[in-house]
N, C-alpha and C positions, 0 to 999 in steps of 0.2 A: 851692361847696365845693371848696377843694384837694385836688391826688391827693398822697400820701404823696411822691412825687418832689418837688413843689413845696412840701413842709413841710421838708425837711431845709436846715439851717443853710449862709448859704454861707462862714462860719466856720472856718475847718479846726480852729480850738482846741478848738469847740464838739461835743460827742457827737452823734448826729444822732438825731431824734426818737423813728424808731422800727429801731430796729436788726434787723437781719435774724433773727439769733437768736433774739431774742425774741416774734417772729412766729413762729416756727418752733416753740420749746416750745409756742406755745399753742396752736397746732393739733396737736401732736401730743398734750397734755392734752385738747384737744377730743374729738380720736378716741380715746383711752383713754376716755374717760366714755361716749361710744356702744356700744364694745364689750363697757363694764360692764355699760351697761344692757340689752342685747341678752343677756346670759349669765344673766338673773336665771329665774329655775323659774317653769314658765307652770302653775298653779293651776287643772284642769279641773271643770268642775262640769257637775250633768246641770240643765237648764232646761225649764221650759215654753214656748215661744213660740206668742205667740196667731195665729190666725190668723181665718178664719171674717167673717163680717161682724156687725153691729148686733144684740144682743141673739141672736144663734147663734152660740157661739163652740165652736173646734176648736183644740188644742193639738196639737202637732209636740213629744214630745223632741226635745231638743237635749246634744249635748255641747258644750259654750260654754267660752271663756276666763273667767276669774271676772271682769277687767277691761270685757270688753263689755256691751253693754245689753241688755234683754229679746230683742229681736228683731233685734238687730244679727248679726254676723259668729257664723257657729258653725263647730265643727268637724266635725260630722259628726249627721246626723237616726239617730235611735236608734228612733223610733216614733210613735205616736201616741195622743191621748188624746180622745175625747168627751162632755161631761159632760150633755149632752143626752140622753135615754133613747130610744130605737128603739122599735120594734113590741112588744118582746116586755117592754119598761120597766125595762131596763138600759141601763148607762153602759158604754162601749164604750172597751177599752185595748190595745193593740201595742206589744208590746218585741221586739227582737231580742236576745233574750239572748248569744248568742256576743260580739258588739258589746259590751252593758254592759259585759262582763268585762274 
């Protein structure tokens, strides 16, 4: 494949293939579209993520971006939840409340 050097015309009538200019807007449209998309409102939500092993599961709050996955990137462990019963034949939950808020 030719580098852009050896595309241009050895014509001088001729315009040359890829003007410098025109490379120039398009990176600078490139970097405008990043900086849009980087400015858009990140949408938090509070999540379960599993943890635990095989038929004993333990959930972690989570405060998560609404775009990641169940057990992907969170923002911050708010608490925890297990739906498993104890000794005493309750289901066991922890919040930090100041945090939810």
């Amino acid at each position: 494949m030719r580098g852009k050097s050896q595309l241009k015309s050895t014509r001088p009538d001729l315009k040359p293939l890829f003007p410098n200019d025109l490379t120039q807007s398009r990176r600078q449209a490139k970097a405008a579209r990043k900086r849009k998309k980087k400015s858009v409102a990140m949408v938090v939500r509070i999540r379960l993520a599993r943890f635990g092993c095989r038929n004993r599961p333990f959930y972690r709050v989570m405060a998560a971006d609404s775009r990641s996955p169940r057990d992907g990137k969170h923002l911050e462990v708010l608490g925890y939840y297990n739906p498993l019963p104890g000794k005493d034949g309750g289901k066991r939950m922890g919040l930090k409340f100041d945090r939810v808020k």
